[in-house]
PDB file with SEQRES, HELIX, SHEET and CRYST1 records, atoms N, CA, C and O in Angstrom:
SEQRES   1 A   66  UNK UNK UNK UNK UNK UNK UNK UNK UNK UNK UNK UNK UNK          
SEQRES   2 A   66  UNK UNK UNK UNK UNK UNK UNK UNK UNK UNK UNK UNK UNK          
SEQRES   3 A   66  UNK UNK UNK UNK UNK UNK UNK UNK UNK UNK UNK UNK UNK          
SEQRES   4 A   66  UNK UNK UNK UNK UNK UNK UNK UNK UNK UNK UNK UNK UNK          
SEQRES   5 A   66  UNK UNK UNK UNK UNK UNK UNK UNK UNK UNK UNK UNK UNK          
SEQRES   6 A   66  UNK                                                          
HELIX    1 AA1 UNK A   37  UNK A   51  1                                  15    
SHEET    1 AA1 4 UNK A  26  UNK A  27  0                                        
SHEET    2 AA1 4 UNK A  16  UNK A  23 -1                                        
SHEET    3 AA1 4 UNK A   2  UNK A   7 -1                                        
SHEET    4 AA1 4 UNK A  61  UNK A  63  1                                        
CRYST1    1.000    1.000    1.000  90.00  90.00  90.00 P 1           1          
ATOM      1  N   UNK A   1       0.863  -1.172   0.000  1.00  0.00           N  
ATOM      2  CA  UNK A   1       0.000   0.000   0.000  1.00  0.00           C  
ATOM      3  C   UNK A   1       0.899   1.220   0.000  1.00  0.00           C  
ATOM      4  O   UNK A   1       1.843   1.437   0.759  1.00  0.00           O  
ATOM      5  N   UNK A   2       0.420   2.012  -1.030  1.00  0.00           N  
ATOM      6  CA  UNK A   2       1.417   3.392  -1.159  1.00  0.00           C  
ATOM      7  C   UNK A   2       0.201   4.581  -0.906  1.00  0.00           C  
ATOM      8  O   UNK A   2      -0.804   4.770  -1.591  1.00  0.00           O  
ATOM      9  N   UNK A   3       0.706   5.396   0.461  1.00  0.00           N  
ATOM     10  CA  UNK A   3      -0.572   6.453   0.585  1.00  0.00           C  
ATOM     11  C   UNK A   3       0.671   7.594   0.529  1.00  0.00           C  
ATOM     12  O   UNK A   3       1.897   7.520   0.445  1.00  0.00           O  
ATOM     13  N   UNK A   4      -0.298   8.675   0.621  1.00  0.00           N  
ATOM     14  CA  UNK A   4       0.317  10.158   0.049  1.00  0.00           C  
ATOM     15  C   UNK A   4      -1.198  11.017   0.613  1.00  0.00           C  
ATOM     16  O   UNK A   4      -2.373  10.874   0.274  1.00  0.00           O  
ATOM     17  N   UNK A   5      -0.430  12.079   1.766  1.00  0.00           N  
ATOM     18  CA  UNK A   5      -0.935  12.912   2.245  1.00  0.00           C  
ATOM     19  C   UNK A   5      -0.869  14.156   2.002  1.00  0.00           C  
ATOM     20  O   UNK A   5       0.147  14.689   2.449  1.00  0.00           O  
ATOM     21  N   UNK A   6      -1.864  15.085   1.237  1.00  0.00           N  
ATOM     22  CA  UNK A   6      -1.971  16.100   0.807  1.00  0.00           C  
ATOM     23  C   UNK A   6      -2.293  17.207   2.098  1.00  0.00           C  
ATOM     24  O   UNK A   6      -3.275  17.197   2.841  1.00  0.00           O  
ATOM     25  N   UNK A   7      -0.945  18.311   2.105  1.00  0.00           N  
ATOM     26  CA  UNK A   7      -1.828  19.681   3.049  1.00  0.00           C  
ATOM     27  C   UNK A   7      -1.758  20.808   2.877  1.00  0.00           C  
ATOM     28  O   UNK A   7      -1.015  21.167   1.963  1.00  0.00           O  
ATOM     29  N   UNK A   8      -2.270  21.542   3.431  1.00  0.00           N  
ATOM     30  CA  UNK A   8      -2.109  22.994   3.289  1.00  0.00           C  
ATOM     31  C   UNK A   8      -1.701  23.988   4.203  1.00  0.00           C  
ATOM     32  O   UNK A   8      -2.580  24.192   5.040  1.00  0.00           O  
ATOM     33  N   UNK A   9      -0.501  24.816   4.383  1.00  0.00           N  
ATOM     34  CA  UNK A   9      -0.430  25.710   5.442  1.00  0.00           C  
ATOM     35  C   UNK A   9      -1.516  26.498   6.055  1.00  0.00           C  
ATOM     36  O   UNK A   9      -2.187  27.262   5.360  1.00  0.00           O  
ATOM     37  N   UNK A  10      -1.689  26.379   7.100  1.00  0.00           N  
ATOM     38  CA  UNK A  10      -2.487  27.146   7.622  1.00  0.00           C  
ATOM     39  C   UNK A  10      -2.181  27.637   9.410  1.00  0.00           C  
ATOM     40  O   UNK A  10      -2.404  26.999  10.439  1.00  0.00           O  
ATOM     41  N   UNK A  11      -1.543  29.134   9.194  1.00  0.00           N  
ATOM     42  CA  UNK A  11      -1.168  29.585  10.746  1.00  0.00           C  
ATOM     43  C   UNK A  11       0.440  28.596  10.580  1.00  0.00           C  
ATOM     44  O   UNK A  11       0.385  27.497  11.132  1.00  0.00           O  
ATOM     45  N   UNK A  12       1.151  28.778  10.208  1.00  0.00           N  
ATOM     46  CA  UNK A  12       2.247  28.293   9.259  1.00  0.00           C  
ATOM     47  C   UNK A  12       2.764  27.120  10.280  1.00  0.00           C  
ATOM     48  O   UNK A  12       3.748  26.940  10.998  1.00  0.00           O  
ATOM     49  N   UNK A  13       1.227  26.231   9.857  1.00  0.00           N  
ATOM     50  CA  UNK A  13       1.200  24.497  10.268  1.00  0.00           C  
ATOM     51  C   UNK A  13       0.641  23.686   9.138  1.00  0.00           C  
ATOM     52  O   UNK A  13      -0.585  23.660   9.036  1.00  0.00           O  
ATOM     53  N   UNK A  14       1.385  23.005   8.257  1.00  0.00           N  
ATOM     54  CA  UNK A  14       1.166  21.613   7.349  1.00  0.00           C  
ATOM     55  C   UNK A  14      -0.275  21.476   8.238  1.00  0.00           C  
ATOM     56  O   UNK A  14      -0.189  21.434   9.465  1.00  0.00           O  
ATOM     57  N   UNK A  15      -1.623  21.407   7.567  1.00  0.00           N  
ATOM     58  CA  UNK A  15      -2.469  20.769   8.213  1.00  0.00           C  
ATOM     59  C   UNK A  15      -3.091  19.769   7.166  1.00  0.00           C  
ATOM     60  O   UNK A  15      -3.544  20.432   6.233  1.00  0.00           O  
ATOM     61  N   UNK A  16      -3.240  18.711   7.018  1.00  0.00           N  
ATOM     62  CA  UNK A  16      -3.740  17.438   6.190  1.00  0.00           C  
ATOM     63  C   UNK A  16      -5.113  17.962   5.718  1.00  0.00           C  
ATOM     64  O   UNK A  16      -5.901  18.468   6.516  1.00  0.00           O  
ATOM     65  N   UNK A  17      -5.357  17.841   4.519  1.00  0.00           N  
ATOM     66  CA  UNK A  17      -7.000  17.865   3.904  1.00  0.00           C  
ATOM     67  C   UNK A  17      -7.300  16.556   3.078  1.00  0.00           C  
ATOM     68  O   UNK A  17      -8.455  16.229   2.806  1.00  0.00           O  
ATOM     69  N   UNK A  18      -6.040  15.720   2.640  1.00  0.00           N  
ATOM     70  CA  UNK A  18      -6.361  14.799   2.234  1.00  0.00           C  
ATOM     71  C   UNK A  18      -5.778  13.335   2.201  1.00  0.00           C  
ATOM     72  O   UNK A  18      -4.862  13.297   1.380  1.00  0.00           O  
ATOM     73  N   UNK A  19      -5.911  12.572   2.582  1.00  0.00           N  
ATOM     74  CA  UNK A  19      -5.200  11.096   2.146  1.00  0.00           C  
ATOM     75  C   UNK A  19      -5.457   9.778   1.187  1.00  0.00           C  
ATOM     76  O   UNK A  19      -6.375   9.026   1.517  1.00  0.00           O  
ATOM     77  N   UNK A  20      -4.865   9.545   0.295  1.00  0.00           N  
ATOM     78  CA  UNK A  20      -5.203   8.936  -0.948  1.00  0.00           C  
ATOM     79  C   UNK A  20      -4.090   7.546  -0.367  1.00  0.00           C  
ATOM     80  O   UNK A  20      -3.132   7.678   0.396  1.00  0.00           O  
ATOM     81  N   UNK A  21      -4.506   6.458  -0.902  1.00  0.00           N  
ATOM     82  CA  UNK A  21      -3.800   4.905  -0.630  1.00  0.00           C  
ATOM     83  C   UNK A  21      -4.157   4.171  -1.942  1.00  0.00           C  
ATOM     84  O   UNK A  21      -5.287   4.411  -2.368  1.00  0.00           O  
ATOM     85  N   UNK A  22      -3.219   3.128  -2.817  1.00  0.00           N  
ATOM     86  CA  UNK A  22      -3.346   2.936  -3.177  1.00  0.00           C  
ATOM     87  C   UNK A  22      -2.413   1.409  -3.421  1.00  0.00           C  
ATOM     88  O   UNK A  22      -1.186   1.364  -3.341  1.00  0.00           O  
ATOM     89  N   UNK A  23      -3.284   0.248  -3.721  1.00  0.00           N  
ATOM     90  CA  UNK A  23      -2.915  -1.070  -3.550  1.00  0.00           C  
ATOM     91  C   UNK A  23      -3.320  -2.292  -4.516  1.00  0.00           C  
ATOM     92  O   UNK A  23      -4.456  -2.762  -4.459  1.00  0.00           O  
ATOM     93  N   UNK A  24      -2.520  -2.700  -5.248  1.00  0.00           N  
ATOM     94  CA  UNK A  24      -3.243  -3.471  -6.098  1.00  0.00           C  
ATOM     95  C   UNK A  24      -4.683  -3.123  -7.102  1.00  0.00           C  
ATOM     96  O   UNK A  24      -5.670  -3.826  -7.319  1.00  0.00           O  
ATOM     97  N   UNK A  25      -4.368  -1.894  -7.534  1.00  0.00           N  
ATOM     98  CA  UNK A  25      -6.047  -1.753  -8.294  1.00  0.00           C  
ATOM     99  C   UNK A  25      -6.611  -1.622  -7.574  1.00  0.00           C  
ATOM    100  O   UNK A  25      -7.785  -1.668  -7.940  1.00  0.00           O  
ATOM    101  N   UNK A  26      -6.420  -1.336  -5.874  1.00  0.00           N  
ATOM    102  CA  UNK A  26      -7.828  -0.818  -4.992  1.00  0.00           C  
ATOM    103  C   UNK A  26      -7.346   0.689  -4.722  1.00  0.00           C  
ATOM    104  O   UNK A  26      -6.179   1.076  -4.785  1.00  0.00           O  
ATOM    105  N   UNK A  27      -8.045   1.170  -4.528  1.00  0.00           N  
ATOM    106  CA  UNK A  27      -7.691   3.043  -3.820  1.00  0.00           C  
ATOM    107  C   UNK A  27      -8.799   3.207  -2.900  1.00  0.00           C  
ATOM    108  O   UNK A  27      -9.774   2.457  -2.947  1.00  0.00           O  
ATOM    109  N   UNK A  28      -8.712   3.986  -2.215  1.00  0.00           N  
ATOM    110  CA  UNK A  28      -8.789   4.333  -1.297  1.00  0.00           C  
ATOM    111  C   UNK A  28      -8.634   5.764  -0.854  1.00  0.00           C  
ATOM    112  O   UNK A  28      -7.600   5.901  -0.200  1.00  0.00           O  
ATOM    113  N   UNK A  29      -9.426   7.037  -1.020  1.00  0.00           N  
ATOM    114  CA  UNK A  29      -9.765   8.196  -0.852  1.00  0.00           C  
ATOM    115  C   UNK A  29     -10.127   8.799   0.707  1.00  0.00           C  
ATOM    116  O   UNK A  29     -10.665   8.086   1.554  1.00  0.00           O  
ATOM    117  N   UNK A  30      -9.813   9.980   0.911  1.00  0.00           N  
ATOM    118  CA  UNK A  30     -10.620  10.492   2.212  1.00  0.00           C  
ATOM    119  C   UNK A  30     -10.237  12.163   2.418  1.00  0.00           C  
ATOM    120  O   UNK A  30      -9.162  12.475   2.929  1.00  0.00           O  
ATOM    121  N   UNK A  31     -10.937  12.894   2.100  1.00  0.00           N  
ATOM    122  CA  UNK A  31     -10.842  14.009   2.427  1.00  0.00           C  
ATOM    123  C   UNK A  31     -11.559  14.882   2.845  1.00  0.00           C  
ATOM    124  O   UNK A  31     -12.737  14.694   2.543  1.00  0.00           O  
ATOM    125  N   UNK A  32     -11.304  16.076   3.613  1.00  0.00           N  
ATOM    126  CA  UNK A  32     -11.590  17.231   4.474  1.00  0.00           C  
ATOM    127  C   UNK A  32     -11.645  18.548   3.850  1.00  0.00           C  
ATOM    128  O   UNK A  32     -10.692  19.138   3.343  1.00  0.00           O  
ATOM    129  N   UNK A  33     -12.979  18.996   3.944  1.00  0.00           N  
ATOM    130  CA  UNK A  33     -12.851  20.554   3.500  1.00  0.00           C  
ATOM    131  C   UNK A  33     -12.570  21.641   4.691  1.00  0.00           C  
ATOM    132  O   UNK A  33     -11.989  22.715   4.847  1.00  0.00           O  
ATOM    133  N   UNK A  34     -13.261  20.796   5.354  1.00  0.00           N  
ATOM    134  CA  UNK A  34     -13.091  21.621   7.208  1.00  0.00           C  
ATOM    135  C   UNK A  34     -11.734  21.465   7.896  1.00  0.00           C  
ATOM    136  O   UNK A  34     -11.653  20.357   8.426  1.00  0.00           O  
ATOM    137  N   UNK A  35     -10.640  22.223   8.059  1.00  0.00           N  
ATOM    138  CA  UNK A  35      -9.419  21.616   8.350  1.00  0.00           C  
ATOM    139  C   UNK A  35      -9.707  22.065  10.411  1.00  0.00           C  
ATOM    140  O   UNK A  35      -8.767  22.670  10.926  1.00  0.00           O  
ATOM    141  N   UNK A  36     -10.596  21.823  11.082  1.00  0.00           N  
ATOM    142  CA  UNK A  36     -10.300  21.906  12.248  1.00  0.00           C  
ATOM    143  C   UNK A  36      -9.743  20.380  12.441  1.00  0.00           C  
ATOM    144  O   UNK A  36      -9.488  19.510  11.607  1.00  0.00           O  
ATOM    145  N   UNK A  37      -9.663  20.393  13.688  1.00  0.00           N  
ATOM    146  CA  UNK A  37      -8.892  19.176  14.251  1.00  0.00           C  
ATOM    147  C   UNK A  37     -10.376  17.999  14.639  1.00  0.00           C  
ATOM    148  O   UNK A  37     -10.032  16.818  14.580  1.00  0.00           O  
ATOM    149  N   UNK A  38     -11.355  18.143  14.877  1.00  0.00           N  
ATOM    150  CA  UNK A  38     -12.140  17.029  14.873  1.00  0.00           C  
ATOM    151  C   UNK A  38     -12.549  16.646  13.007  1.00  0.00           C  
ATOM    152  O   UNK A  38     -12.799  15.464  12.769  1.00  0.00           O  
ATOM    153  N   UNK A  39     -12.582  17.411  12.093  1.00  0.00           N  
ATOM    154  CA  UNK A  39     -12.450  16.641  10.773  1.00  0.00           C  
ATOM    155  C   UNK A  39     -11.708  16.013  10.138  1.00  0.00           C  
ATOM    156  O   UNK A  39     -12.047  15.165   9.313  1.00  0.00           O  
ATOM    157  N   UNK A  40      -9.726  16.558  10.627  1.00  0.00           N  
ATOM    158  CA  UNK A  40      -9.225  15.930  10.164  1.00  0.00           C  
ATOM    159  C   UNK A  40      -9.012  14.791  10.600  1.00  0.00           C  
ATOM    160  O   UNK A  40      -8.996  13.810   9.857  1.00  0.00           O  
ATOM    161  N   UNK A  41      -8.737  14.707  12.371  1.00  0.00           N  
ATOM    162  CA  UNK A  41      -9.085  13.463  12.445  1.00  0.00           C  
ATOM    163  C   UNK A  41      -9.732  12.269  12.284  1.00  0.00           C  
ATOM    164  O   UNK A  41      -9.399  11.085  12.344  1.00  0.00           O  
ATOM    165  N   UNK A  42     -10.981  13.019  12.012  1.00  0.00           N  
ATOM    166  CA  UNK A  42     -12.091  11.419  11.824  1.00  0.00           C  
ATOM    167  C   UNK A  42     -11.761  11.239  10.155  1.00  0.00           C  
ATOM    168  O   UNK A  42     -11.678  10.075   9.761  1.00  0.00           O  
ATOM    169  N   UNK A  43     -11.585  12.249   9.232  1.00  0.00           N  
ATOM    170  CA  UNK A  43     -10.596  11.841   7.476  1.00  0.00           C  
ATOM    171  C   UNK A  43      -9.475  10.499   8.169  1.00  0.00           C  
ATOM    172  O   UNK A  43      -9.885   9.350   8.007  1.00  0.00           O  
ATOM    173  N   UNK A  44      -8.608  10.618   8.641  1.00  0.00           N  
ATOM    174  CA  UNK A  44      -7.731   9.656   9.230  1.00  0.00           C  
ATOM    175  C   UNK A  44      -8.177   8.441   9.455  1.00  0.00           C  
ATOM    176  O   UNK A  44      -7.875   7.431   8.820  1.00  0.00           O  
ATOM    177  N   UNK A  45      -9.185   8.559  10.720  1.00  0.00           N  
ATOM    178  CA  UNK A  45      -9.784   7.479  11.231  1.00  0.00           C  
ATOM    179  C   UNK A  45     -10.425   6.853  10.416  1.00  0.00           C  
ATOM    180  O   UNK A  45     -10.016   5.703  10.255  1.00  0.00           O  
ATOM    181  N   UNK A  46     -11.535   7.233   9.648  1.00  0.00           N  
ATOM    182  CA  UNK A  46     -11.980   6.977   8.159  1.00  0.00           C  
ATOM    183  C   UNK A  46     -11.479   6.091   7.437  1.00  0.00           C  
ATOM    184  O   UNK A  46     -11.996   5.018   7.126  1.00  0.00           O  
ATOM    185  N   UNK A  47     -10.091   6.646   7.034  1.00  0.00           N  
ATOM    186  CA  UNK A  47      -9.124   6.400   5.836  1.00  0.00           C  
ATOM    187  C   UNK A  47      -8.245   4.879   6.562  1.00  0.00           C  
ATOM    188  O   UNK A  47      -7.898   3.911   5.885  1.00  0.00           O  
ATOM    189  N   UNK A  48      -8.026   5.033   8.134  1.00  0.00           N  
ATOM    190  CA  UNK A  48      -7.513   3.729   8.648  1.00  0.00           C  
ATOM    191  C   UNK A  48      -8.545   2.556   9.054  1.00  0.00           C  
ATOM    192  O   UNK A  48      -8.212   1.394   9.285  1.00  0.00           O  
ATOM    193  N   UNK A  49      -9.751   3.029   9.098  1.00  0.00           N  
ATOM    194  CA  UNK A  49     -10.784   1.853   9.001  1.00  0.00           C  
ATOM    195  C   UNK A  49     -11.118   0.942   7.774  1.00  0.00           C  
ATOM    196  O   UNK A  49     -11.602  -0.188   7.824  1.00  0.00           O  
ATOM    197  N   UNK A  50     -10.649   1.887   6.297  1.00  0.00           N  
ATOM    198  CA  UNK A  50     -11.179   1.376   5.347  1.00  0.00           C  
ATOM    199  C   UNK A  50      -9.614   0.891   5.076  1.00  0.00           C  
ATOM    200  O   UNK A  50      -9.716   0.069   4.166  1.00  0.00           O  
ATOM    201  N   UNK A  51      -8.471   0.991   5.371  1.00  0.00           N  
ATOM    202  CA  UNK A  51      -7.195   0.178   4.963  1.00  0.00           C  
ATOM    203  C   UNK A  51      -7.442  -0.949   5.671  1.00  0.00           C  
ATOM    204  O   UNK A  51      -7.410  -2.004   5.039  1.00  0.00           O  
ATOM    205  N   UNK A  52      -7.717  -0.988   7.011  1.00  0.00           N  
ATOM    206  CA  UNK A  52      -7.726  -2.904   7.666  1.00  0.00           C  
ATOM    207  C   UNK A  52      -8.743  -3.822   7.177  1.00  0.00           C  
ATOM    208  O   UNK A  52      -8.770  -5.020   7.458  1.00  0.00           O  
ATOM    209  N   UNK A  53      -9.585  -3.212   6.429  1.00  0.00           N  
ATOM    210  CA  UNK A  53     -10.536  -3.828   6.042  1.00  0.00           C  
ATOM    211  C   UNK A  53      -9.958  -4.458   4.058  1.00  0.00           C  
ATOM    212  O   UNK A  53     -10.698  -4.871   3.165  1.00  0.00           O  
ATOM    213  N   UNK A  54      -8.479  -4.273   4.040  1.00  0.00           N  
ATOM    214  CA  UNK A  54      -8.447  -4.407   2.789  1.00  0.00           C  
ATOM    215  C   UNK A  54      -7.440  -6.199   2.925  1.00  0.00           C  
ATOM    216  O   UNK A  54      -6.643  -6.548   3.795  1.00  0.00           O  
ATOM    217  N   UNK A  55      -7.813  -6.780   1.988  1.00  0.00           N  
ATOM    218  CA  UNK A  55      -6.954  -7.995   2.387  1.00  0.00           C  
ATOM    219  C   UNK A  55      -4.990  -7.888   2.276  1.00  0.00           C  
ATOM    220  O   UNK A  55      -4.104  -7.327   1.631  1.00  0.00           O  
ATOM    221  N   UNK A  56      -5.125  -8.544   3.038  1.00  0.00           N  
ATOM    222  CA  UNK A  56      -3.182  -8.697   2.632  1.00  0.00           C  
ATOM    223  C   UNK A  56      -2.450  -7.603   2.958  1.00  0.00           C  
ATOM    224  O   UNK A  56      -1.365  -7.720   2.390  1.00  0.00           O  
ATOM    225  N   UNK A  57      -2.501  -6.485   3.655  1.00  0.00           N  
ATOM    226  CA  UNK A  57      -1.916  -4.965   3.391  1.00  0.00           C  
ATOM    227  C   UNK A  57      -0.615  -5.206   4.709  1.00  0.00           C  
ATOM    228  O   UNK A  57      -0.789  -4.806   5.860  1.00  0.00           O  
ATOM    229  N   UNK A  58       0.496  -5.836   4.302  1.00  0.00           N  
ATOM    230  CA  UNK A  58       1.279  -5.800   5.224  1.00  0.00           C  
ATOM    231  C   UNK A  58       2.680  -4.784   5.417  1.00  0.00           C  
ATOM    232  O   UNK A  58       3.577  -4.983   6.235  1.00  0.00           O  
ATOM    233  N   UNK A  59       2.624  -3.964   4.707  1.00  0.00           N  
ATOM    234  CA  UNK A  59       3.093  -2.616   4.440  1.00  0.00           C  
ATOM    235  C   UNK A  59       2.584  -1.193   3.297  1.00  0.00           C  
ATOM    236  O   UNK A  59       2.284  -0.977   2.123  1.00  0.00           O  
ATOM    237  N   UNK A  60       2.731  -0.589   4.449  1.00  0.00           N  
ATOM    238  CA  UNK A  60       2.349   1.025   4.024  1.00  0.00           C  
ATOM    239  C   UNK A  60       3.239   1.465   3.933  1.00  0.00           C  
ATOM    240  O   UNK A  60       4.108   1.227   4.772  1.00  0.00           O  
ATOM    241  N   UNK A  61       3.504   2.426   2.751  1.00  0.00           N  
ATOM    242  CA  UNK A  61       4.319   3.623   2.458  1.00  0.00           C  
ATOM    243  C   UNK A  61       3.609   4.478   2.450  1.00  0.00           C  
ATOM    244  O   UNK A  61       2.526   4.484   1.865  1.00  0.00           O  
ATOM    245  N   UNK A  62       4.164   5.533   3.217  1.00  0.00           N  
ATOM    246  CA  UNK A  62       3.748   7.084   2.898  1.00  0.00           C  
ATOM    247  C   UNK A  62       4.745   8.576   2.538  1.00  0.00           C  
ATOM    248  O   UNK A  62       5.749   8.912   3.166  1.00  0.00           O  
ATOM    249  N   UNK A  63       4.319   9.083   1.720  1.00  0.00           N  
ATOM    250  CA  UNK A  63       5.007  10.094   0.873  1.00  0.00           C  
ATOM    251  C   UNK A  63       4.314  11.626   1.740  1.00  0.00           C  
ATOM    252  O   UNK A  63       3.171  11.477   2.170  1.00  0.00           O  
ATOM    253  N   UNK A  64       4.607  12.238   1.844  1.00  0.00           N  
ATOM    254  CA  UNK A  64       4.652  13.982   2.429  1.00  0.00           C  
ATOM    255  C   UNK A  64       4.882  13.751   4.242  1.00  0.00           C  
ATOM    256  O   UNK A  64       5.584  13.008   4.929  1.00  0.00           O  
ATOM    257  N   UNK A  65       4.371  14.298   4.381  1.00  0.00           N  
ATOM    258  CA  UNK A  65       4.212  13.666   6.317  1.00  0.00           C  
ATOM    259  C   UNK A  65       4.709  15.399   6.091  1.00  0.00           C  
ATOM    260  O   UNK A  65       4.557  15.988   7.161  1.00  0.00           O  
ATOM    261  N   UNK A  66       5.002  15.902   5.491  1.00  0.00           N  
ATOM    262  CA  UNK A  66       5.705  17.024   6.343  1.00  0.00           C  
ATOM    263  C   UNK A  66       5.548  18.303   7.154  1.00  0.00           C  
ATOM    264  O   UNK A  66       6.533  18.835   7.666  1.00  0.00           O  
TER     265      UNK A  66                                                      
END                                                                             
């Protein structure tokens, strides 16, 4: 699984609006228009409920984090 987290400065903090995963021909989407901290989290939570639910996923890569 290769995910890649999209953000945007805001109050000059990287804040996440989006996370995309992608695995074998499956993907996996989740994003936030609301960047407070209870939306982005549940985008996350979201986005990690629908990865364990995918078969076989015994490594993740992720690209930005920054």
């Amino acid at each position: 699984m290769t995910i890649d987290i999209e953000t945007v400065i805001r109050d000059n903090r990287h804040v996440p609006y989006m996370i995309h995963g992608y695995n074998n021909g499956k993907e996996i989407s989740r994003r936030t228009m609301d960047l407070s901290s209870y939306y982005v989290s549940a985008m996350f939570q979201d986005f990690i409920y629908d990865l364990l639910k995918l078969p076989k996923v015994t490594t993740v890569y992720a690209h930005n984090l920054a």
